[in-house]
mmCIF file of the N, C-alpha and C atoms, coordinates in Angstrom:
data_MODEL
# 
_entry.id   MODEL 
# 
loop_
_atom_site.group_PDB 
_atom_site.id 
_atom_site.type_symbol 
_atom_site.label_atom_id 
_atom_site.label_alt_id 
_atom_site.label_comp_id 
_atom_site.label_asym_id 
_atom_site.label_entity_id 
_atom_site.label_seq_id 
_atom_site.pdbx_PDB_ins_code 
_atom_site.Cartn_x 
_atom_site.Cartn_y 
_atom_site.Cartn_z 
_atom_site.occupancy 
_atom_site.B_iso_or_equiv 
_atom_site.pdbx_formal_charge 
_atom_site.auth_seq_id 
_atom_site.auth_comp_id 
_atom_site.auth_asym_id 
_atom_site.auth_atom_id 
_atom_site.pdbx_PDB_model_num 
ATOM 1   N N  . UNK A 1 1  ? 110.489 205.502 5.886  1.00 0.00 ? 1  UNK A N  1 
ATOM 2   C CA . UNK A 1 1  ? 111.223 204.986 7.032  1.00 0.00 ? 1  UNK A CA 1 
ATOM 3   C C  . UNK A 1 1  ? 110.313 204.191 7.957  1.00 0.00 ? 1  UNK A C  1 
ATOM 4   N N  . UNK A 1 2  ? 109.412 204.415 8.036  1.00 0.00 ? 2  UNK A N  1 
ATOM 5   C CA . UNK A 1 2  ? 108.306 203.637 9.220  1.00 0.00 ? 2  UNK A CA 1 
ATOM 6   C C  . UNK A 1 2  ? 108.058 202.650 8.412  1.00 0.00 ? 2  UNK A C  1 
ATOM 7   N N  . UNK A 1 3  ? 107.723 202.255 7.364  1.00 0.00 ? 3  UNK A N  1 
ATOM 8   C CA . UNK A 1 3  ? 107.301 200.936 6.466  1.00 0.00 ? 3  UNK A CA 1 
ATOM 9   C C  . UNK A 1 3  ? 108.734 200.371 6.696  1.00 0.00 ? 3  UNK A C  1 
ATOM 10  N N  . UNK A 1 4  ? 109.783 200.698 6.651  1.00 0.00 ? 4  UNK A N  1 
ATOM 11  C CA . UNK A 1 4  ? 110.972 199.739 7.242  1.00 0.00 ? 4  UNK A CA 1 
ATOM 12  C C  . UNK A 1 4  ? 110.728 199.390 8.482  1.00 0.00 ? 4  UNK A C  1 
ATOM 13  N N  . UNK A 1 5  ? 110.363 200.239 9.431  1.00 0.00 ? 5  UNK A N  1 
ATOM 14  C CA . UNK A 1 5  ? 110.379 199.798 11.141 1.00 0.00 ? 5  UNK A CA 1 
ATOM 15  C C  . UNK A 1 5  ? 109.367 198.591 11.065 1.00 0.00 ? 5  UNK A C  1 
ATOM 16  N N  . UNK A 1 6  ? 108.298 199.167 10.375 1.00 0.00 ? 6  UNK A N  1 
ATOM 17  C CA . UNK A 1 6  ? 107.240 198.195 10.723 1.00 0.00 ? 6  UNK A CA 1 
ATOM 18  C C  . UNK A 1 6  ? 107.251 197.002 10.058 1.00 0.00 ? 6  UNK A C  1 
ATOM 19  N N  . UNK A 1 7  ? 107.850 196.794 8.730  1.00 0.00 ? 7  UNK A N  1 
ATOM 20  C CA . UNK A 1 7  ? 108.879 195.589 8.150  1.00 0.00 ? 7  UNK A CA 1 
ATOM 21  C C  . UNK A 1 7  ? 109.467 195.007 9.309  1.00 0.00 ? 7  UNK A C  1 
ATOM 22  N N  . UNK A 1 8  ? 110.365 195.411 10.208 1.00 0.00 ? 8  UNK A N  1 
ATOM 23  C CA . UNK A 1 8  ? 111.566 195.041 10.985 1.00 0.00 ? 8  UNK A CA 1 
ATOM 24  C C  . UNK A 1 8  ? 110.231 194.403 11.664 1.00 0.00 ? 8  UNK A C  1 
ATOM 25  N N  . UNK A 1 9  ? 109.520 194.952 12.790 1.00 0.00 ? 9  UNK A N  1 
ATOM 26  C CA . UNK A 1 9  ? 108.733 194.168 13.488 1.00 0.00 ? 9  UNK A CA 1 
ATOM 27  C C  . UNK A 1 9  ? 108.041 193.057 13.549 1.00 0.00 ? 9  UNK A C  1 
ATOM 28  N N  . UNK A 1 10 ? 107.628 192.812 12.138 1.00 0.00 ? 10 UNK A N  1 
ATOM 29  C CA . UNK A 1 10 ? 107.039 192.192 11.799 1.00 0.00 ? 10 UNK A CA 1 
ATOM 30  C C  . UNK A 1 10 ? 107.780 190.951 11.287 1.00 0.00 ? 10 UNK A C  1 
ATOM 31  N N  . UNK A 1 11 ? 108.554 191.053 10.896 1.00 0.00 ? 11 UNK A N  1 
ATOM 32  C CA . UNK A 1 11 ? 110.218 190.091 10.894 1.00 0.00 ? 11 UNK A CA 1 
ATOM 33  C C  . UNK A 1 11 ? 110.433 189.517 12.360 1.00 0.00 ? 11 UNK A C  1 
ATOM 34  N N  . UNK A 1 12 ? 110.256 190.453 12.561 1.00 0.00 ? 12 UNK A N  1 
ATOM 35  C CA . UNK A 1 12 ? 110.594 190.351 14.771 1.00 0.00 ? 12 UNK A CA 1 
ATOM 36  C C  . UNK A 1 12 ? 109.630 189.275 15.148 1.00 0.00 ? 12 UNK A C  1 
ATOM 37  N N  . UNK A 1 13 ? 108.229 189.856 15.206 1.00 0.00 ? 13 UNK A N  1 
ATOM 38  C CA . UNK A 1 13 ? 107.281 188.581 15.908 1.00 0.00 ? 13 UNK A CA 1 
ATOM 39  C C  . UNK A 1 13 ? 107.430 187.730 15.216 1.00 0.00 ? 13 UNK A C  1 
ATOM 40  N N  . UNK A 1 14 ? 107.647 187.225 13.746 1.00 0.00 ? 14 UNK A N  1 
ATOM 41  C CA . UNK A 1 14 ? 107.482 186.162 13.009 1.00 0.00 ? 14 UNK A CA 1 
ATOM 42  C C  . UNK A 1 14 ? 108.133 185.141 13.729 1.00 0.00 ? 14 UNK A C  1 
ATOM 43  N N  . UNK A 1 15 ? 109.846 185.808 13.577 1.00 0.00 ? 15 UNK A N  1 
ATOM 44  C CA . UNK A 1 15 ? 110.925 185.077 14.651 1.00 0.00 ? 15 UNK A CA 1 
ATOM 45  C C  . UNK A 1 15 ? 110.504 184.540 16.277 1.00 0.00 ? 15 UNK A C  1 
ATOM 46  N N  . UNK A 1 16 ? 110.110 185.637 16.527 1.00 0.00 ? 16 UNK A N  1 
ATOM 47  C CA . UNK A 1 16 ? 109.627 184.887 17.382 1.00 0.00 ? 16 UNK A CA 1 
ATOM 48  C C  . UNK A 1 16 ? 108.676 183.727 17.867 1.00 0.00 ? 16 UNK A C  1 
ATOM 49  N N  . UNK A 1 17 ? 107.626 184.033 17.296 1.00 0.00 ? 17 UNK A N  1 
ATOM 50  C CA . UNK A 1 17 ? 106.677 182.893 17.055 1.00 0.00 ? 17 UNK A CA 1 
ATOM 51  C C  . UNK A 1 17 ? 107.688 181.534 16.570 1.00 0.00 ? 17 UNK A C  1 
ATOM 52  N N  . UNK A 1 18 ? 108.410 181.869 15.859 1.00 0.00 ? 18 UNK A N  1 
ATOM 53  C CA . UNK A 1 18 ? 109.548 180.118 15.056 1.00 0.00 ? 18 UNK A CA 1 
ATOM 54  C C  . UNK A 1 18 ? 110.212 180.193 16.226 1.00 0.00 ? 18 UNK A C  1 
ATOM 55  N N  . UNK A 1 19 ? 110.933 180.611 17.099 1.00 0.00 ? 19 UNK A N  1 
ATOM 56  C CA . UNK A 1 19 ? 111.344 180.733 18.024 1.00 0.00 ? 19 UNK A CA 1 
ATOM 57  C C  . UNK A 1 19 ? 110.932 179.784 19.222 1.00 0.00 ? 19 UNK A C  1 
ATOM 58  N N  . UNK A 1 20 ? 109.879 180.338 19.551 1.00 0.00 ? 20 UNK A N  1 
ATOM 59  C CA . UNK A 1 20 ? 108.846 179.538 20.445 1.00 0.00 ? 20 UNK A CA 1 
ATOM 60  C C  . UNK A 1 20 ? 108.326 178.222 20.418 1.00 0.00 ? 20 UNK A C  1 
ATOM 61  N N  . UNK A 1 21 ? 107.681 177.573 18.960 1.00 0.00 ? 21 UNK A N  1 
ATOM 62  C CA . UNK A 1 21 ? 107.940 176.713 18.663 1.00 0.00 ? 21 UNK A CA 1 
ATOM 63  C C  . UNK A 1 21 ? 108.650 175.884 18.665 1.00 0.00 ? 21 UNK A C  1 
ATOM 64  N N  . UNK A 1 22 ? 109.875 176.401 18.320 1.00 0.00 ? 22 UNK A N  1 
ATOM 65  C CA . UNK A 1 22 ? 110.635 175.359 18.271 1.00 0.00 ? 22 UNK A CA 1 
ATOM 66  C C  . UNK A 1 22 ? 111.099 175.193 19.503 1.00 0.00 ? 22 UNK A C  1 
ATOM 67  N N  . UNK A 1 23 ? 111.182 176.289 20.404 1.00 0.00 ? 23 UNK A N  1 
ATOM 68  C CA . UNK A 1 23 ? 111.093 175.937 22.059 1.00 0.00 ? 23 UNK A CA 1 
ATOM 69  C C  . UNK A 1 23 ? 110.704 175.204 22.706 1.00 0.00 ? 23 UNK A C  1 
ATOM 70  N N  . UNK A 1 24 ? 109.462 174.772 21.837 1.00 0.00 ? 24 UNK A N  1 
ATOM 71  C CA . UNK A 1 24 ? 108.399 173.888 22.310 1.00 0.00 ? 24 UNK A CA 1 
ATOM 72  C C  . UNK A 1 24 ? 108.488 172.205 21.907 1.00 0.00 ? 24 UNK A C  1 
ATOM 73  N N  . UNK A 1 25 ? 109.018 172.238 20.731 1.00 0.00 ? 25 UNK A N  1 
ATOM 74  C CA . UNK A 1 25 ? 109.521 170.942 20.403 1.00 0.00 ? 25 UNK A CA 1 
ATOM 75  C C  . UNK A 1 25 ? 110.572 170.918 20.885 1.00 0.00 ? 25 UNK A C  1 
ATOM 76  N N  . UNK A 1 26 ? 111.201 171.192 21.055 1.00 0.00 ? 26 UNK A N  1 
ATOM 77  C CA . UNK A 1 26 ? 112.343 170.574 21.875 1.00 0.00 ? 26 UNK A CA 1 
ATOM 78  C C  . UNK A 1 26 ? 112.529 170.049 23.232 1.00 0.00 ? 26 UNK A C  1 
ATOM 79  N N  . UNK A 1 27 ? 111.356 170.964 23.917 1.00 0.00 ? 27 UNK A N  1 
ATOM 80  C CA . UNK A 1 27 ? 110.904 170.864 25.153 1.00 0.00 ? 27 UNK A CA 1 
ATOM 81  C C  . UNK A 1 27 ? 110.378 169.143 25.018 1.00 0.00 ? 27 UNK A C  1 
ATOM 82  N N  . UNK A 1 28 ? 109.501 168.943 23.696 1.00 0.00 ? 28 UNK A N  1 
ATOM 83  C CA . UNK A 1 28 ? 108.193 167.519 23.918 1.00 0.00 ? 28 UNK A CA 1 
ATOM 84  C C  . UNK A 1 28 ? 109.624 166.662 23.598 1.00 0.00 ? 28 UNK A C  1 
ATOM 85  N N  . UNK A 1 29 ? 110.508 166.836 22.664 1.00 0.00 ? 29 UNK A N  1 
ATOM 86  C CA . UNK A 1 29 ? 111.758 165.649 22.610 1.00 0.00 ? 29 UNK A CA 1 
ATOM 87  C C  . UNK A 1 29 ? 112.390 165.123 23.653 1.00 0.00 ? 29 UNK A C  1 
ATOM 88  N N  . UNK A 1 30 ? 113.157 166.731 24.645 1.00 0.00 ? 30 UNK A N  1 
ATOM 89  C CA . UNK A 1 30 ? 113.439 166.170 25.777 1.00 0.00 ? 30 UNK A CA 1 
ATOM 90  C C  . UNK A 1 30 ? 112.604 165.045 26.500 1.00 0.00 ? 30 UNK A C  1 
ATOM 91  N N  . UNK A 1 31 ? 111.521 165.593 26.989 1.00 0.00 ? 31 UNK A N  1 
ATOM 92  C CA . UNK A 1 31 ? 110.437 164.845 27.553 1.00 0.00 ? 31 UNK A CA 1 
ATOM 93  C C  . UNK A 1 31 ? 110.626 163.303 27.226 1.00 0.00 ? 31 UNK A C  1 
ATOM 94  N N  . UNK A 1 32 ? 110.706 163.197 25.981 1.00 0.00 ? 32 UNK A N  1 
ATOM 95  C CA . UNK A 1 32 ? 110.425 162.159 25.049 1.00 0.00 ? 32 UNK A CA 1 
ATOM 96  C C  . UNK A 1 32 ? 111.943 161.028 25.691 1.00 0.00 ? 32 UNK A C  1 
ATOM 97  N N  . UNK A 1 33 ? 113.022 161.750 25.028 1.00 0.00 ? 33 UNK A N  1 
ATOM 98  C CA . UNK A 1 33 ? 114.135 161.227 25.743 1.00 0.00 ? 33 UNK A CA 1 
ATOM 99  C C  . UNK A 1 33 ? 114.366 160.543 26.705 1.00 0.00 ? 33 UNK A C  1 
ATOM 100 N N  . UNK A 1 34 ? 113.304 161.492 27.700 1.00 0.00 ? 34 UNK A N  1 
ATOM 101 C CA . UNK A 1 34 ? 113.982 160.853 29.472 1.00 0.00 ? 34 UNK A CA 1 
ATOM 102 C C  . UNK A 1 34 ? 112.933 159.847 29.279 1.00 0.00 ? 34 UNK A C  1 
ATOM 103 N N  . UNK A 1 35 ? 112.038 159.869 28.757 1.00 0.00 ? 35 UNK A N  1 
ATOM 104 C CA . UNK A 1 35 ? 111.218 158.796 29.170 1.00 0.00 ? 35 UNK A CA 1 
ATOM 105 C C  . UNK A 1 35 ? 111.997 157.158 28.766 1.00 0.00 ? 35 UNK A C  1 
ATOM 106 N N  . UNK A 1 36 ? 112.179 157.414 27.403 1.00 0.00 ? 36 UNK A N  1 
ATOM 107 C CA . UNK A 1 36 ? 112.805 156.364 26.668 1.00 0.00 ? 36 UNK A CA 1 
ATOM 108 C C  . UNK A 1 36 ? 114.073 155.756 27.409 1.00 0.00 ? 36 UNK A C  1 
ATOM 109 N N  . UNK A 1 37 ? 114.724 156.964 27.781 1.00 0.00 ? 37 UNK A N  1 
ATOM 110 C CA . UNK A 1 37 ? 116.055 156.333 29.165 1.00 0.00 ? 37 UNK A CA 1 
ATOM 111 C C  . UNK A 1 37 ? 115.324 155.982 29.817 1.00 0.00 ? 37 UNK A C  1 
ATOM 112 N N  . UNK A 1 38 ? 114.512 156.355 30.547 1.00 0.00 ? 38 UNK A N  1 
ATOM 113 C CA . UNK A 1 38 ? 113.969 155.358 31.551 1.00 0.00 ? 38 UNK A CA 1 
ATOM 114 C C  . UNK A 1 38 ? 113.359 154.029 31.436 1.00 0.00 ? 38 UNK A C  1 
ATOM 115 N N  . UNK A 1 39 ? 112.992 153.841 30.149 1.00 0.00 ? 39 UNK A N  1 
ATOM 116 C CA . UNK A 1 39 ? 112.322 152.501 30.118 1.00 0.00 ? 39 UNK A CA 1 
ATOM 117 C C  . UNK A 1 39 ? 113.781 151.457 29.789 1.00 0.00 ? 39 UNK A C  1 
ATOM 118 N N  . UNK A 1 40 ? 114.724 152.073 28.660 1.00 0.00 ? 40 UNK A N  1 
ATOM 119 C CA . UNK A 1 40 ? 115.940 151.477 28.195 1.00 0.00 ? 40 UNK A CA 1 
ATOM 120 C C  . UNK A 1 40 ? 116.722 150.834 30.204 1.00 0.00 ? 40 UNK A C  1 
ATOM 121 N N  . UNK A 1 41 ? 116.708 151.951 30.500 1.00 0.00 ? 41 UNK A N  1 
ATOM 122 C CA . UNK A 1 41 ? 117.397 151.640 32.306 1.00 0.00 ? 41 UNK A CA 1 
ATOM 123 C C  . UNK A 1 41 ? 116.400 150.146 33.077 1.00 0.00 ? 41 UNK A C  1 
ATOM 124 N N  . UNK A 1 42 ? 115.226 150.267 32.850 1.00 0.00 ? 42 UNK A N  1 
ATOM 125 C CA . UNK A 1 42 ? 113.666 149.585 33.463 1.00 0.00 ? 42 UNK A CA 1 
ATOM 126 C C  . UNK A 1 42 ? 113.963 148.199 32.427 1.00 0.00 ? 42 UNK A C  1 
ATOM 127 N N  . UNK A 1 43 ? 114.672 148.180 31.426 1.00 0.00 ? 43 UNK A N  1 
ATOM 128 C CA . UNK A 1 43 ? 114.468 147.273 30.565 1.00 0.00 ? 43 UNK A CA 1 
ATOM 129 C C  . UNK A 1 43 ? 116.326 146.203 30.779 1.00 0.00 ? 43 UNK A C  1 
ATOM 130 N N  . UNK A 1 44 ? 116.852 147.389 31.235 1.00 0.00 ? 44 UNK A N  1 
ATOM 131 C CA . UNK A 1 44 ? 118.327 146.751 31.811 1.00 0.00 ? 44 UNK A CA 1 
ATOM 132 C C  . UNK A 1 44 ? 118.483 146.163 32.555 1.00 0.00 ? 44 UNK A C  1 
ATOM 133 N N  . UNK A 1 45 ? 117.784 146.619 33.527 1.00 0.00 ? 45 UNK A N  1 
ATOM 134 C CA . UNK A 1 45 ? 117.571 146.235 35.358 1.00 0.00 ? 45 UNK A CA 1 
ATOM 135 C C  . UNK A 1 45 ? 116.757 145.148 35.374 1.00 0.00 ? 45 UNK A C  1 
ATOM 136 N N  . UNK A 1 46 ? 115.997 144.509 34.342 1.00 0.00 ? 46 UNK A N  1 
ATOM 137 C CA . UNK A 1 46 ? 114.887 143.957 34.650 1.00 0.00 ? 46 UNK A CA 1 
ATOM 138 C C  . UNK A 1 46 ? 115.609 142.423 33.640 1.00 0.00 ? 46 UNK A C  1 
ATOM 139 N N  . UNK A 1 47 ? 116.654 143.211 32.658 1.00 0.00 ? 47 UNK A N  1 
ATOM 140 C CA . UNK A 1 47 ? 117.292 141.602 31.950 1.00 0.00 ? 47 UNK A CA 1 
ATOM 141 C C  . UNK A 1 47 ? 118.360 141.531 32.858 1.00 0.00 ? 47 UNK A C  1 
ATOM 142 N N  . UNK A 1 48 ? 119.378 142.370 33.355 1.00 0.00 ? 48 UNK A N  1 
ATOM 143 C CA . UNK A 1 48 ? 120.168 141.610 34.361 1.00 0.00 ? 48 UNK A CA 1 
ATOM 144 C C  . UNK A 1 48 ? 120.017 141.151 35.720 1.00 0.00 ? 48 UNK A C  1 
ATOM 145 N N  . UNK A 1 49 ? 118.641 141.000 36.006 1.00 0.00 ? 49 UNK A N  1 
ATOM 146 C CA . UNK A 1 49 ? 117.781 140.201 37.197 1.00 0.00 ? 49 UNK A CA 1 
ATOM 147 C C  . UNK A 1 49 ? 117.735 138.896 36.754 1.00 0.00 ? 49 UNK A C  1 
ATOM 148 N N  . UNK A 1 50 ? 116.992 138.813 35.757 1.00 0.00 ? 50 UNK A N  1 
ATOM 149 C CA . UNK A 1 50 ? 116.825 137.634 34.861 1.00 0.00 ? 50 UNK A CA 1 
ATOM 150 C C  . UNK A 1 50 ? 117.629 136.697 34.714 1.00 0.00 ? 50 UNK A C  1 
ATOM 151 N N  . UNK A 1 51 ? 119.509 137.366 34.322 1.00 0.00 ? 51 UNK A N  1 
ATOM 152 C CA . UNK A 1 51 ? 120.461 136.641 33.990 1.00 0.00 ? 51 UNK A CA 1 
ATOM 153 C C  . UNK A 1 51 ? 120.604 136.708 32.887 1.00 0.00 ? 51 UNK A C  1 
ATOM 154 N N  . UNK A 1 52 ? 119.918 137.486 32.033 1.00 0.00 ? 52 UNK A N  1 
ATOM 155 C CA . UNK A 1 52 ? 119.421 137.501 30.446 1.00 0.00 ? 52 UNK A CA 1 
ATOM 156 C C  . UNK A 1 52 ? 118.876 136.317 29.757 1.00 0.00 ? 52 UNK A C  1 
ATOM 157 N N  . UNK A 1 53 ? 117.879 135.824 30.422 1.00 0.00 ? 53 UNK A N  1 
ATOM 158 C CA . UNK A 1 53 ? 117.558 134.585 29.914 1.00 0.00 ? 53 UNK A CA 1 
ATOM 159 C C  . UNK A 1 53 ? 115.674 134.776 29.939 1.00 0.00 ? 53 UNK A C  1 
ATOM 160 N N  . UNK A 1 54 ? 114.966 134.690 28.235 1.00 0.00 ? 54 UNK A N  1 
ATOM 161 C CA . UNK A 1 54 ? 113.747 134.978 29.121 1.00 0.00 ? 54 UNK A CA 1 
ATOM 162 C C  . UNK A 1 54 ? 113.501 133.789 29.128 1.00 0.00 ? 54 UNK A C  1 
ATOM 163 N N  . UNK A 1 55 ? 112.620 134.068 30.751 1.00 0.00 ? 55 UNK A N  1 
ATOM 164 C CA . UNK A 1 55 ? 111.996 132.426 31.275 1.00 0.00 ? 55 UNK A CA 1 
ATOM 165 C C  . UNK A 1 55 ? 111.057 132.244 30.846 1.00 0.00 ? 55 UNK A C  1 
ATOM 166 N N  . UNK A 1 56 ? 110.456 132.426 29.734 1.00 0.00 ? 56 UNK A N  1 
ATOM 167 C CA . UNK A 1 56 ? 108.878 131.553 29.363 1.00 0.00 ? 56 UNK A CA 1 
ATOM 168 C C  . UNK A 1 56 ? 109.740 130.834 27.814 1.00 0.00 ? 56 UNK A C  1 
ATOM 169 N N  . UNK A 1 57 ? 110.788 131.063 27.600 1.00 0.00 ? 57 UNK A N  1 
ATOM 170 C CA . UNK A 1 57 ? 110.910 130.086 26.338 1.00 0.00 ? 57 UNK A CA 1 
ATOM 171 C C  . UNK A 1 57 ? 111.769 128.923 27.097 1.00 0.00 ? 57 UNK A C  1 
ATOM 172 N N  . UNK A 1 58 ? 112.527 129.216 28.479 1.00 0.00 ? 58 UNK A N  1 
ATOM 173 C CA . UNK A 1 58 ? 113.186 128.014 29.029 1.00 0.00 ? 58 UNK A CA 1 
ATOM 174 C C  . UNK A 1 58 ? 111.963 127.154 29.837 1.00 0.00 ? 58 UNK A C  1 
ATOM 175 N N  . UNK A 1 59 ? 110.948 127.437 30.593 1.00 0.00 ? 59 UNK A N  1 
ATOM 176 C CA . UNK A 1 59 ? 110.223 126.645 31.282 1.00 0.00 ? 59 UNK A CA 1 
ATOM 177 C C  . UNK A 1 59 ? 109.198 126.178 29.982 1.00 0.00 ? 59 UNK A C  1 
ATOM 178 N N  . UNK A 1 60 ? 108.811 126.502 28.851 1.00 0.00 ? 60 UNK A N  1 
ATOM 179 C CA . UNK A 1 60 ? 107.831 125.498 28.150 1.00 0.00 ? 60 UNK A CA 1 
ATOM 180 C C  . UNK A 1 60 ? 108.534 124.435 27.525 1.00 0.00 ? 60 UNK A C  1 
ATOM 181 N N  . UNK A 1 61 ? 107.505 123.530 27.165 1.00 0.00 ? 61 UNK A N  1 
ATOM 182 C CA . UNK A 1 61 ? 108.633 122.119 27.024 1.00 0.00 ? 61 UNK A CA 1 
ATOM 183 C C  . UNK A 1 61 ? 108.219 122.877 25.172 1.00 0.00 ? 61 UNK A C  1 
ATOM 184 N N  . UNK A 1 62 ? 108.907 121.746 24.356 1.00 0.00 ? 62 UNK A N  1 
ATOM 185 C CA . UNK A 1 62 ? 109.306 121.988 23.126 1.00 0.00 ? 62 UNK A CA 1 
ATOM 186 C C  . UNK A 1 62 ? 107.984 121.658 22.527 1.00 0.00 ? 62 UNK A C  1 
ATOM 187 N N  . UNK A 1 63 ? 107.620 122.638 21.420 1.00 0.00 ? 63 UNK A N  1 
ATOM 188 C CA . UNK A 1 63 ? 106.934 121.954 20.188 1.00 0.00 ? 63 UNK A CA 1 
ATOM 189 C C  . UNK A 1 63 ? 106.400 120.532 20.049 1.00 0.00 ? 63 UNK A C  1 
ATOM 190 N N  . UNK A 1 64 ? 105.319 120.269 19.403 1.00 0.00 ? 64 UNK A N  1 
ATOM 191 C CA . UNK A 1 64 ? 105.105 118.496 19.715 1.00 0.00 ? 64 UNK A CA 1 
ATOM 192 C C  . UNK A 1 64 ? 105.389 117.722 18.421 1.00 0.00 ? 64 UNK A C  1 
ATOM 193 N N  . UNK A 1 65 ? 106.296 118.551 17.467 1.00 0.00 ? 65 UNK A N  1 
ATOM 194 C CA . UNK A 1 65 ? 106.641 118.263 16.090 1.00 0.00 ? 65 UNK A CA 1 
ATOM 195 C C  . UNK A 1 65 ? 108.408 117.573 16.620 1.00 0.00 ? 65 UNK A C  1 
ATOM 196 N N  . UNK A 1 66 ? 108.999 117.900 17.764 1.00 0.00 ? 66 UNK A N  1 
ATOM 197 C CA . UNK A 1 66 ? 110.033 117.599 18.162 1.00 0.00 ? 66 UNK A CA 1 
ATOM 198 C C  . UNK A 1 66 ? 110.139 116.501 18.579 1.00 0.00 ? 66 UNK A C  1 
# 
């Protein structure tokens, strides 16, 4: 009977340890997420200022093959 308990326990921390982990990645994804919204938002705000037009291909004059 005790080689079962101590089976069970040992089942127990394993879980836990995968547990935690994966607590932990999920934690660095979130992280990961907001950041990426924030640049996607930083990257919205910054083309509808613009007009959606980027200005370094409208202000250079053309190619000299043109």
């Amino acid at each position: 009977m005790s080689e079962a308990i101590i089976d069970l326990q040992i089942r127990l921390e394993h879980q836990e340890n995968v547990l935690n982990e994966l607590s932990d990645i999920v934690a660095k994804q979130q992280r990961a997420i907001e950041r990426l919204v924030a640049e996607v938002r930083h990257l919205s705000t910054t083309q509808a200022e613009d007009g959606g037009v980027n200005r370094s291909t409208v202000d250079e004059a053309p190619p000299p093959h043109y």
